[in-house]
LOTOR-5556 format. One line per field, with one value per atom (N, C-alpha, C, CB): residue number from 1; atom name; x, y, z. Coordinates in steps of 0.05 Angstrom, whole numbers. Each point is the difference from the previous one (the first is absolute). Glycine has a CB too. Layout:
N
k: [NUM,...]
a: [CA,...]
c1: [X,...]
c2: [Y,...]
c3: [Z,...]
This chain:
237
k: [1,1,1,1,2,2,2,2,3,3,3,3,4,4,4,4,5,5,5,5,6,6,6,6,7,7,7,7,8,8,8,8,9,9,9,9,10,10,10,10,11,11,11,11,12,12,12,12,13,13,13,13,14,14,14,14,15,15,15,15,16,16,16,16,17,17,17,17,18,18,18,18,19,19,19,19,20,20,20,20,21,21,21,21,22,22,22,22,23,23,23,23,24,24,24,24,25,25,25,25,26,26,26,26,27,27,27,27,28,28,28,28,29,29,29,29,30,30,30,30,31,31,31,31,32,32,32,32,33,33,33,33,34,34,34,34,35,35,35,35,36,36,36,36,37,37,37,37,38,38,38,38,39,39,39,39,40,40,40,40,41,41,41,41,42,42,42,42,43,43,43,43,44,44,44,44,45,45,45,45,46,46,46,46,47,47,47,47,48,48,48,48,49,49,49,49,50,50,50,50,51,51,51,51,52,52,52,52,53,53,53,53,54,54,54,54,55,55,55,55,56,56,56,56,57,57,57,57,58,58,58,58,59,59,59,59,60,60,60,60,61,61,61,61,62,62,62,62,63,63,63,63,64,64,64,64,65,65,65,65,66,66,66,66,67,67,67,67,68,68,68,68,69,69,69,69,70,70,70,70,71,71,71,71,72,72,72,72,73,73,73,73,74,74,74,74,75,75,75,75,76,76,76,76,77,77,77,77,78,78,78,78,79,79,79,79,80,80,80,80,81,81,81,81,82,82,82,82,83,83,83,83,84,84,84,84,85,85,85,85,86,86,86,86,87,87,87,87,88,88,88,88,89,89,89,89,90,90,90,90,91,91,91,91,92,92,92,92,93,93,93,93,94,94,94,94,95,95,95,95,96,96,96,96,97,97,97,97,98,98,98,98,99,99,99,99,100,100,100,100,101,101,101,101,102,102,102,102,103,103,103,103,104,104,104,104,105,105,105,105,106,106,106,106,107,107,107,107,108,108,108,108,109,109,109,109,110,110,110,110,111,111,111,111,112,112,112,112,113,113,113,113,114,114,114,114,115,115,115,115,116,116,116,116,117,117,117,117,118,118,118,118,119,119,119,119,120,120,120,120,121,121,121,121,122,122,122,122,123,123,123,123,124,124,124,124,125,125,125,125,126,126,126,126,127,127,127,127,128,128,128,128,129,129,129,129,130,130,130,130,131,131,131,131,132,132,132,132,133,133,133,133,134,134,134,134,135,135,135,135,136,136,136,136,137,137,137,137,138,138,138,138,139,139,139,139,140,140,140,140,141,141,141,141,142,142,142,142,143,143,143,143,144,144,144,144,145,145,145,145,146,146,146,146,147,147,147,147,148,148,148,148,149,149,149,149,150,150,150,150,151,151,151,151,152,152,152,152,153,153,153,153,154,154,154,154,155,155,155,155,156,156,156,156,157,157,157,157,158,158,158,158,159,159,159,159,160,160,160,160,161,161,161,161,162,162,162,162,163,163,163,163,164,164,164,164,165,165,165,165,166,166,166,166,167,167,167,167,168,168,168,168,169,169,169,169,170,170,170,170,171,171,171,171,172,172,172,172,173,173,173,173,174,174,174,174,175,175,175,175,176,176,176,176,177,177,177,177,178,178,178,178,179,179,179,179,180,180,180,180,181,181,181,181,182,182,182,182,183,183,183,183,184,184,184,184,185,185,185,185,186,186,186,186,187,187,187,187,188,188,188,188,189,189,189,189,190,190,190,190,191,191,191,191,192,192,192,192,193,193,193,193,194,194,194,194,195,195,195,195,196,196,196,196,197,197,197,197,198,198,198,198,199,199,199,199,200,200,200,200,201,201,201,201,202,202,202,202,203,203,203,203,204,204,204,204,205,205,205,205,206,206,206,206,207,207,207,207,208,208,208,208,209,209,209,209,210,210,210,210,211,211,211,211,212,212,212,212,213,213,213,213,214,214,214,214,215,215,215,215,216,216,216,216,217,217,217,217,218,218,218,218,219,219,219,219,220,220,220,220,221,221,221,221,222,222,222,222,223,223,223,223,224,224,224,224,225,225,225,225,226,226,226,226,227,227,227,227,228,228,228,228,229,229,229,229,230,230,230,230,231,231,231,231,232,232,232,232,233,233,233,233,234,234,234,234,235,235,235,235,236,236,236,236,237,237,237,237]
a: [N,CA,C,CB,N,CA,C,CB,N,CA,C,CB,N,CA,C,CB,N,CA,C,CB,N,CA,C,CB,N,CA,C,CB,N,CA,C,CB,N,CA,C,CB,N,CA,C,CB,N,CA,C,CB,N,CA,C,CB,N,CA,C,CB,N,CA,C,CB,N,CA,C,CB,N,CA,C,CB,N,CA,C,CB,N,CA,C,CB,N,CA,C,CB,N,CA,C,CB,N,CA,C,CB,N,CA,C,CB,N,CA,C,CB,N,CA,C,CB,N,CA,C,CB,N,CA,C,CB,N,CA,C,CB,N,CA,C,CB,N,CA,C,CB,N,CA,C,CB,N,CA,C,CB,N,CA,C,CB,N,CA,C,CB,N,CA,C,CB,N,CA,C,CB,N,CA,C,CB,N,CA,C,CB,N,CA,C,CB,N,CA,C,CB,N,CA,C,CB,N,CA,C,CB,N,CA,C,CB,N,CA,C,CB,N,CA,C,CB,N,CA,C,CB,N,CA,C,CB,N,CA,C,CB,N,CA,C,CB,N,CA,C,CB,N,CA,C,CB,N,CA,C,CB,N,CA,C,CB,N,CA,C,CB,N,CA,C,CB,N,CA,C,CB,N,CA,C,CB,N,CA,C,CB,N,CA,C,CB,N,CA,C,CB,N,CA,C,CB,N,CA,C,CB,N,CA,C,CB,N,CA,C,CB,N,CA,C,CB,N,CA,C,CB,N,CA,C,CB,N,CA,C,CB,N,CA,C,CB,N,CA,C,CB,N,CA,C,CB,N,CA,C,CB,N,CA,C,CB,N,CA,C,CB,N,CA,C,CB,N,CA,C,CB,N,CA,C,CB,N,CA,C,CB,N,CA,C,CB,N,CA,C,CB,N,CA,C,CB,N,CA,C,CB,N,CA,C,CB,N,CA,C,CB,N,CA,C,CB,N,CA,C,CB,N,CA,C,CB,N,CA,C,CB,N,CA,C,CB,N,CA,C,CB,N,CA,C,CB,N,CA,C,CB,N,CA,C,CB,N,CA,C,CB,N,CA,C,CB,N,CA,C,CB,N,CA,C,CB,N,CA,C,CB,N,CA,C,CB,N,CA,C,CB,N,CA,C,CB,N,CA,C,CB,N,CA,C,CB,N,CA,C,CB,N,CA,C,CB,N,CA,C,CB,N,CA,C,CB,N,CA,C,CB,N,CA,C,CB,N,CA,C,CB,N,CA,C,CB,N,CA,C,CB,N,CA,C,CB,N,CA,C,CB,N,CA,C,CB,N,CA,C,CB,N,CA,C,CB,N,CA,C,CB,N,CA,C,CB,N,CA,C,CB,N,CA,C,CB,N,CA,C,CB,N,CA,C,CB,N,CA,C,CB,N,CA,C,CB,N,CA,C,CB,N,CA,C,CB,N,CA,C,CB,N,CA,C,CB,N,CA,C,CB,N,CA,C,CB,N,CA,C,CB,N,CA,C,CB,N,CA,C,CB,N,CA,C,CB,N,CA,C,CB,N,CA,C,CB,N,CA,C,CB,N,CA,C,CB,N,CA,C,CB,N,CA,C,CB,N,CA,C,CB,N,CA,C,CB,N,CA,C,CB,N,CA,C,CB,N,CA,C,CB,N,CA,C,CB,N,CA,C,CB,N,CA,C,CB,N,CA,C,CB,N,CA,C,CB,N,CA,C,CB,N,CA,C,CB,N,CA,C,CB,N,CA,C,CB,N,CA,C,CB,N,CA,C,CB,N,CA,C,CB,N,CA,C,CB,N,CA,C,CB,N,CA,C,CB,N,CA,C,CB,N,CA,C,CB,N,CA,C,CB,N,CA,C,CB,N,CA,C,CB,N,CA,C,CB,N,CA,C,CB,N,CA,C,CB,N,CA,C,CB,N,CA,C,CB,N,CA,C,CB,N,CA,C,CB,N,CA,C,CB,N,CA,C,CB,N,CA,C,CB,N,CA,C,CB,N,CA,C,CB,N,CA,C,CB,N,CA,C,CB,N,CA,C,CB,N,CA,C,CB,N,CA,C,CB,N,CA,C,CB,N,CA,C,CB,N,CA,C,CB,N,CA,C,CB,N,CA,C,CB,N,CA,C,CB,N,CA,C,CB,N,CA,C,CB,N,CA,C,CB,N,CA,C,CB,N,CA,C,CB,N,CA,C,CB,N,CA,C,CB,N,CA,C,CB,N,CA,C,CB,N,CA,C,CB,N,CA,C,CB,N,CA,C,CB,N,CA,C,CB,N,CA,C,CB,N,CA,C,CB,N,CA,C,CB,N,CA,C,CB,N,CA,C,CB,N,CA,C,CB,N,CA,C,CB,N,CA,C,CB,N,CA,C,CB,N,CA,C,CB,N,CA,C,CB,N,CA,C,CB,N,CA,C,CB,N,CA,C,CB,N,CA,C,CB,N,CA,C,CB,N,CA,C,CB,N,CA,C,CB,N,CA,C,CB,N,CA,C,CB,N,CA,C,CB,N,CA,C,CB,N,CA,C,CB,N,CA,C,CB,N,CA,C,CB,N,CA,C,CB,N,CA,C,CB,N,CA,C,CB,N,CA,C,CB,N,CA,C,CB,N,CA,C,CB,N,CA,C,CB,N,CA,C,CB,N,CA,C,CB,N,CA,C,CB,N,CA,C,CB]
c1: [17,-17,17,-36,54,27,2,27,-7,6,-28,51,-68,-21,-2,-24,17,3,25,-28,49,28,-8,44,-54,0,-23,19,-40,-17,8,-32,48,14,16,-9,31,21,-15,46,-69,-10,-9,-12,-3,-17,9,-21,53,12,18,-1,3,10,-9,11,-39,-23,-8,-9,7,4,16,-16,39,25,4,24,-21,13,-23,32,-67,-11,-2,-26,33,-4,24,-22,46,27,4,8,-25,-3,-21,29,-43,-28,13,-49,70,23,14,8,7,13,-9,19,-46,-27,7,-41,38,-11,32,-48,63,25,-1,16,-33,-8,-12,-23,13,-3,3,-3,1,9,24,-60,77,18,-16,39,-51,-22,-24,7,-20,-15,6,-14,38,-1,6,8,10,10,-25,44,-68,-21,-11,-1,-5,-9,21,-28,45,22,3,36,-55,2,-28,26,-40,-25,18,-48,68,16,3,14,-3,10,-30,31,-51,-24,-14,-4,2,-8,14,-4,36,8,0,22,-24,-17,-31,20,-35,-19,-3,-6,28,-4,10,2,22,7,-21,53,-64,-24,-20,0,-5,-25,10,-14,38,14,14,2,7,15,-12,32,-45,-17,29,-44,58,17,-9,18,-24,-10,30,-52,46,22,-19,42,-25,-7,36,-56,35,26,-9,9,22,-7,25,-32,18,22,-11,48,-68,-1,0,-27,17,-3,35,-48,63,28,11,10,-33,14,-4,-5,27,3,-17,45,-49,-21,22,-38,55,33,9,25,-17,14,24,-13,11,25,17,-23,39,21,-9,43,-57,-5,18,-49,65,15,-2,26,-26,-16,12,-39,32,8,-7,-11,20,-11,-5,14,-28,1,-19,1,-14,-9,-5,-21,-8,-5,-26,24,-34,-28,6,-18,42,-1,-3,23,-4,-2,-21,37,-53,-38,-7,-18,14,-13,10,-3,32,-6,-5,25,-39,-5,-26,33,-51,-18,-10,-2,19,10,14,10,-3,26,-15,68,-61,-16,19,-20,18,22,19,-23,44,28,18,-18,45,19,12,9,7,9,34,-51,66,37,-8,41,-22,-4,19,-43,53,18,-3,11,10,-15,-2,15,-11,-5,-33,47,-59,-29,-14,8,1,-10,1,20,-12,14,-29,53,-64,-16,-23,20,-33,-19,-20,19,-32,-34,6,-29,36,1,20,-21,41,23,0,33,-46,-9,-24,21,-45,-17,13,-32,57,12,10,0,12,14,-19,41,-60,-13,-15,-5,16,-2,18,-13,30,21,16,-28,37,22,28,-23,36,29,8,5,14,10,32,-43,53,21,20,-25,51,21,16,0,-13,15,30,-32,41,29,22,-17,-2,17,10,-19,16,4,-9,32,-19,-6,-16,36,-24,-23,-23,32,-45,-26,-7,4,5,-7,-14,42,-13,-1,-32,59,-56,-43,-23,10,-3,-15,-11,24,-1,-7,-16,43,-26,-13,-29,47,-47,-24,-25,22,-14,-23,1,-1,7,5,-27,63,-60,-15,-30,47,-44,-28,-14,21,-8,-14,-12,26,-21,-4,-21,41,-47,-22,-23,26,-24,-17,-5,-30,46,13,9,20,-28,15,18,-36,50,27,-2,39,-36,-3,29,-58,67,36,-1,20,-12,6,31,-41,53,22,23,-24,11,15,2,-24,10,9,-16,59,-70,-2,-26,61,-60,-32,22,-53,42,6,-28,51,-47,-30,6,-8,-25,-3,22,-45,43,29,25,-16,18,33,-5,16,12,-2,32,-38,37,31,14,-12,35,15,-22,57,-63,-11,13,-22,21,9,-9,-11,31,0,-19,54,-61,-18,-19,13,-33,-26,8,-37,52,15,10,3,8,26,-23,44,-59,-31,-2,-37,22,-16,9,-23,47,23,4,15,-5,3,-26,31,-58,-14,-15,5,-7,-14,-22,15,-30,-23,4,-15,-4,-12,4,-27,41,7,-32,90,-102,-31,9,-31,50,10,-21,42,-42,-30,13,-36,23,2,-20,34,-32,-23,3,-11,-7,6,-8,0,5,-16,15,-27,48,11,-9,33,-51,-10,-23,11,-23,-15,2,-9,25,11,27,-29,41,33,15,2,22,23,-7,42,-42,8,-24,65,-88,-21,-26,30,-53,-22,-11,-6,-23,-7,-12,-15,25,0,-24,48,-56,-29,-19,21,-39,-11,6,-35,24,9,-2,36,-27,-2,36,-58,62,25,6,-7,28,-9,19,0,6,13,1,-22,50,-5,13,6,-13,-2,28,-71,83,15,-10,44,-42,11,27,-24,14,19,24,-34,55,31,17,-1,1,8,29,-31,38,15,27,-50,39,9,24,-56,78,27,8,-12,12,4,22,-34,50,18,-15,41,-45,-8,2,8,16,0,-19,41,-44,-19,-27,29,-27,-43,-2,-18,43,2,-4,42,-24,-4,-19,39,-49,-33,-23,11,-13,-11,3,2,11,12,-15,55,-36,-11,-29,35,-60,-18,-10,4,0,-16,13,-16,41,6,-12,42,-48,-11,-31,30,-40,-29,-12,-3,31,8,4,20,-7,1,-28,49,-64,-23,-26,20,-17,-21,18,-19,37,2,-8,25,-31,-9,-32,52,-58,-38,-5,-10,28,-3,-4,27]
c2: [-24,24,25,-25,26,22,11,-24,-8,15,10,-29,23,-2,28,-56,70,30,15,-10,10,15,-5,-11,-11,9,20,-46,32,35,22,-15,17,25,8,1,-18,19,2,-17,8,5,24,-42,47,23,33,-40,26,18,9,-16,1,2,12,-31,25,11,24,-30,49,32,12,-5,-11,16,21,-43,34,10,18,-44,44,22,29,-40,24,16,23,-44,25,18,26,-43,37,11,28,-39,27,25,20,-33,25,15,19,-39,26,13,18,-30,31,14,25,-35,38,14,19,-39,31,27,20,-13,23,37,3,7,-30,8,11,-15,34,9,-33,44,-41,-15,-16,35,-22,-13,-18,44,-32,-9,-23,36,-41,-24,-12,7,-12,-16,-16,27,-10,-8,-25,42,-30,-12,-27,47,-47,-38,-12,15,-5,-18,-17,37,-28,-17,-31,48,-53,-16,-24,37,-21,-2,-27,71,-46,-4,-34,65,-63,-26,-26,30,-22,-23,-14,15,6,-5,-20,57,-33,-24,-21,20,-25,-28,-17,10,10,-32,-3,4,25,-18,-24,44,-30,-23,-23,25,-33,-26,-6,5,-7,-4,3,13,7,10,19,-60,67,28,16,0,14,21,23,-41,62,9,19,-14,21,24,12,-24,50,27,0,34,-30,10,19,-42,64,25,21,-30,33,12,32,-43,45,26,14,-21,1,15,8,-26,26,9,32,-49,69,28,11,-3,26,17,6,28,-23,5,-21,27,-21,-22,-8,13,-49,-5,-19,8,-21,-26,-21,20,-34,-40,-17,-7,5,-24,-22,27,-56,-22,-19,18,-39,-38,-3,-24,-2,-10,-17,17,-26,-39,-4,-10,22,-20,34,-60,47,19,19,-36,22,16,26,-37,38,28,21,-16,4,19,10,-14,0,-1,20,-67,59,1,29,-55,69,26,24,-17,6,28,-4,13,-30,11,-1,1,3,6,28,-53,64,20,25,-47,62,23,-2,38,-26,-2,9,1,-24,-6,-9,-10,14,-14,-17,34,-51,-28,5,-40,35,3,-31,41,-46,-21,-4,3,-31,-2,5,-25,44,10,-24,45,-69,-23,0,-33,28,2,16,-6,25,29,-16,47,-68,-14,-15,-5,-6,-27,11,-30,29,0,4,-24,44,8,10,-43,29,2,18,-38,27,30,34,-42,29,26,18,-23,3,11,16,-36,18,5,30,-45,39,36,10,4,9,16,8,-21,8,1,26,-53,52,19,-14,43,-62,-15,9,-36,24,7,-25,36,-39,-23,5,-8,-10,6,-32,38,-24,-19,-8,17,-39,-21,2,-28,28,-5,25,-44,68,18,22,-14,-3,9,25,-24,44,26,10,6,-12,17,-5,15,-34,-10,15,-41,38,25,20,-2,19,19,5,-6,-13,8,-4,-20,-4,-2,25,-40,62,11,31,-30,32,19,-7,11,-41,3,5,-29,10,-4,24,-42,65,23,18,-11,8,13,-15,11,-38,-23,19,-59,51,16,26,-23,43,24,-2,15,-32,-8,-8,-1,-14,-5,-33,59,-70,-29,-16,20,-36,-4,-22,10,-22,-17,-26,42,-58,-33,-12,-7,-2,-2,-35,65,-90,-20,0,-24,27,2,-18,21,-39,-32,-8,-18,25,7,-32,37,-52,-26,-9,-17,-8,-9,-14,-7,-6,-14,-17,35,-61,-12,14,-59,51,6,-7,-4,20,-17,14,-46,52,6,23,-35,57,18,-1,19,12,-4,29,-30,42,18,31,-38,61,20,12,4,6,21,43,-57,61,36,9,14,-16,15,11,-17,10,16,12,-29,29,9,24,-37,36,21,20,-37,22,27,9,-20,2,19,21,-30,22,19,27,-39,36,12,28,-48,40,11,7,-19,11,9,-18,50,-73,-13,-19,11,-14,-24,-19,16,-33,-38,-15,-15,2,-16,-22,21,-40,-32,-10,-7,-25,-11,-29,45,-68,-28,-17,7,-25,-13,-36,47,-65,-19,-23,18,-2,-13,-16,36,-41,-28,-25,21,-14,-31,-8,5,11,-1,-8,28,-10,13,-6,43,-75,6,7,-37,46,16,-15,18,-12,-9,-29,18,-15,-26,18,-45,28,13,-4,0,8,1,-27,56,-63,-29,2,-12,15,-3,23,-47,43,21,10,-14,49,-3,32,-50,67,29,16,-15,24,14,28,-22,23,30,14,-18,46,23,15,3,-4,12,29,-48,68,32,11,3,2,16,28,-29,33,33,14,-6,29,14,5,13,-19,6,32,-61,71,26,6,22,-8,-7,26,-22,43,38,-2,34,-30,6,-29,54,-77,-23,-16,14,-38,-14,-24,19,-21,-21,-17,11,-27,-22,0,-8,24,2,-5,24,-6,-14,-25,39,-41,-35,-16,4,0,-16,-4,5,14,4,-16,50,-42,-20,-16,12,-19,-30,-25,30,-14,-14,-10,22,0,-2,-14,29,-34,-8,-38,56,-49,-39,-10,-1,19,-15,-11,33,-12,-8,-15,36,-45,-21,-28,35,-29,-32,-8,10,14,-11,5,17,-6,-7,-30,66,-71,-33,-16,7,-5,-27,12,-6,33,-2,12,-40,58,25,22,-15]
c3: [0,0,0,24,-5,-3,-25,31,-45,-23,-25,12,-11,-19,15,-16,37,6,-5,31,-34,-11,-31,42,-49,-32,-7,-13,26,-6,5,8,21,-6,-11,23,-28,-24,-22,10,-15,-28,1,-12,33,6,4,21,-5,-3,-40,65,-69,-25,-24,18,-8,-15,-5,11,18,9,-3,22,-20,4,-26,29,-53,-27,-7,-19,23,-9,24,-32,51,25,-1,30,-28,-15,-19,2,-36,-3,-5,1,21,4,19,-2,17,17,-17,30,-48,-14,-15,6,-11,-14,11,-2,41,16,4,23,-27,4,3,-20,11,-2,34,-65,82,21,17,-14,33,24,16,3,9,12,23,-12,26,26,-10,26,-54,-10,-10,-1,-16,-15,17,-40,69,11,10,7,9,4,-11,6,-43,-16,-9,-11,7,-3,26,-38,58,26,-9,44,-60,-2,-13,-11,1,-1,19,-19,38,28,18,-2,0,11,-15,8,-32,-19,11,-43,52,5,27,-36,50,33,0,14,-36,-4,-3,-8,-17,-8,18,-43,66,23,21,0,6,16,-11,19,-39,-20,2,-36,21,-6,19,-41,63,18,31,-38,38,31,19,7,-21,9,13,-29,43,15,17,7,10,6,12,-31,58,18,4,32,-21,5,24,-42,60,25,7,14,-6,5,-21,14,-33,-23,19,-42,72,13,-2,39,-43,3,-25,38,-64,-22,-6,-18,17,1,-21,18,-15,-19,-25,42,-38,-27,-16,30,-56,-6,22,-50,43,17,-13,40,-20,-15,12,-7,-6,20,-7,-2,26,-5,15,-15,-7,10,-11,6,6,-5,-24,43,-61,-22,0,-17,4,9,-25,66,-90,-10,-23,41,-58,-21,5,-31,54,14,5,24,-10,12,-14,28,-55,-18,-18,5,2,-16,29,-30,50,24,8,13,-12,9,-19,36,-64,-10,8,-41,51,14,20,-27,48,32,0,13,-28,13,-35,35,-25,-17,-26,42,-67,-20,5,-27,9,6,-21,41,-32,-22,13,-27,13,15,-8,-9,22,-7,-6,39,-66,-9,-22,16,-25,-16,-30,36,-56,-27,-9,-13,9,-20,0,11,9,7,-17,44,-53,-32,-14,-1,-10,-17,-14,31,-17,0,-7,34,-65,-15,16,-30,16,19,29,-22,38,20,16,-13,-9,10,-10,-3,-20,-11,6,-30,53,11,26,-21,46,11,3,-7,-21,-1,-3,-22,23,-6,41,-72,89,23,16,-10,-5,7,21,-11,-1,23,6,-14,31,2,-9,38,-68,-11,4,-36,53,10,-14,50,-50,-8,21,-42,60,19,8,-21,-2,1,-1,-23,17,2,24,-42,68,28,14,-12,16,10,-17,23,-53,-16,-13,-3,18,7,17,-8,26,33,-8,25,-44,-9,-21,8,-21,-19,15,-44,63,22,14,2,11,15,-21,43,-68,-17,-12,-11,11,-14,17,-33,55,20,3,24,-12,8,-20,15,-37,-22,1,-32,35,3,21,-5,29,22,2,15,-30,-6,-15,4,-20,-9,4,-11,37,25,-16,24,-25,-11,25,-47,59,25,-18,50,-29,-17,16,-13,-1,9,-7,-12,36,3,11,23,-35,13,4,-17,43,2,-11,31,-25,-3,-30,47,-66,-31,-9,2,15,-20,22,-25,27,13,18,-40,64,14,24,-14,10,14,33,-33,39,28,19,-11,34,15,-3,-11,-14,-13,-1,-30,26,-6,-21,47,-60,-12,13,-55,48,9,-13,-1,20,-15,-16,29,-47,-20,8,-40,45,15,-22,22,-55,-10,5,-17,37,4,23,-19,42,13,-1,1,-22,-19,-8,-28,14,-15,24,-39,74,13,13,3,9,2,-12,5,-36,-15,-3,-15,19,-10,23,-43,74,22,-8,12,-23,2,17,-39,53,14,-8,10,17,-24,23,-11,-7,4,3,-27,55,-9,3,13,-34,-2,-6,-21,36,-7,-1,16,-32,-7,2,-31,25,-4,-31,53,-68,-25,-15,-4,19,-11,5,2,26,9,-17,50,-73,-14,-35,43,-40,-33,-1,-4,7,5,-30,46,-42,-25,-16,17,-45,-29,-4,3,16,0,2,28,-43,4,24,-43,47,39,-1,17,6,9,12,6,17,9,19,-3,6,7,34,-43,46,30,-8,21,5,6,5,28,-45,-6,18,-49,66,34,-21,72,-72,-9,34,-62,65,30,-11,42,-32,-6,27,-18,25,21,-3,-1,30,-2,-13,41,-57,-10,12,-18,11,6,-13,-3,34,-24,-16,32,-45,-24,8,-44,50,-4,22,-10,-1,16,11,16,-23,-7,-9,-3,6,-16,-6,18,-49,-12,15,-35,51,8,20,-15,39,14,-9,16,-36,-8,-6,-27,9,-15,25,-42,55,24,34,-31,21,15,-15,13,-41,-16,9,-30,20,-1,29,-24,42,21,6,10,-17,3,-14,16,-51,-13,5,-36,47,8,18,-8,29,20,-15,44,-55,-3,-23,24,-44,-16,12,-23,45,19,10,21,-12,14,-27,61,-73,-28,-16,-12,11,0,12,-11,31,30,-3,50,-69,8,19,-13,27,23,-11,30]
């Protein structure tokens, strides 16, 4: 039965994707807030289809601690939900994200049109460096910025080393860092479709302030917080 549900969904998804893409690409002329709005209905379709086909569900708790300003959320990864799941949790946004991802037909090309930060991995400080310019300009925009520190997915339980980027932006720019952890790997695990049904937590923190700051400090305020509540949203606390 599983797989007879993943094939309807990659179909389903497969299906939307390439007209949906280009009715995006249609929409360019948009206001920046507006379109982002509008390619989350994306976002939203594919939530649907895992509740429908799967029985996915998900609650927020903490949403009282999210600031009236754009801010920086930096958060766990663990699978591909989240990335569906906070454009419609967290007000419009751009995601720091790797440029190959622009790359990929329809989808990357719907992508860009998000106003992302497409950053080159390998090129060290001066990653930092667009990171902190671009986000800087996102935010001004009233774009909040969606930062996974850790650069890759990692299952429940685990964590990997943070990366200073969203750090470096909040710093850089006086915004609010939003730490946030979730558990939607026990659901949705990496590089596999969703295994079975159940209720997915998004835990919300209080805002961490950013203004007269050393990156490492926020990084590592983050940090702490969103592990602890990574260990206990693994065990189902």
């Amino acid at each position: 039965m599983n797989a007879l549900r993943s094939v309807v969904f990659a179909l389903a998804i497969a299906a939307f994707t390439p007209p949906f893409a280009l009715l995006v690409l249609a929409c360019f002329f948009l206001p920046r807030l507006r379109r982002n709005s509008f390619i989350s209905i994306w976002a939203r379709f594919v939530l649907l289809l895992a509740r429908v086909l799967y029985g996915i569900r998900f609650k927020v708790e903490g949403a009282e601690h999210l600031p009236k300003s754009a801010s920086v959320v930096l958060a766990n990864h663990q699978s591909a939900w989240e990335t569906f799941a906070f454009q419609v949790i967290f007000p419009p946004q751009s995601y720091v994200l790797k440029r190959e991802l622009l790359w990929i037909p329809f989808f990357g090309w719907a992508l860009a049109l998000m106003s992302p930060i497409a950053i080159d991995r390998g090129r060290g400080s001066a990653a930092l460096r667009q990171v902190a310019r671009k986000g800087a300009r996102r935010l001004a925009q009233g774009l909040w910025v969606i930062v996974f520190p850790e650069g890759t997915r990692y299952p429940p339980g685990r964590h990997g080393r943070w990366r200073l980027g969203g750090a470096w932006l909040a710093a850089a720019s006086g915004a609010p860092v939003v730490p946030v952890a979730h558990n939607a790997g026990l659901l949705w695990p990496n590089g596999r479709f969703p295994q079975r049904a159940g209720v997915i937590t998004v835990r919300i923190g209080a805002p961490i302030a950013s203004a007269e700051r050393e990156p490492q400090a926020i990084n590592d305020e983050a940090h702490a917080w969103v592990e602890a509540q990574n260990q206990a949203l693994s065990r189902g606390h």
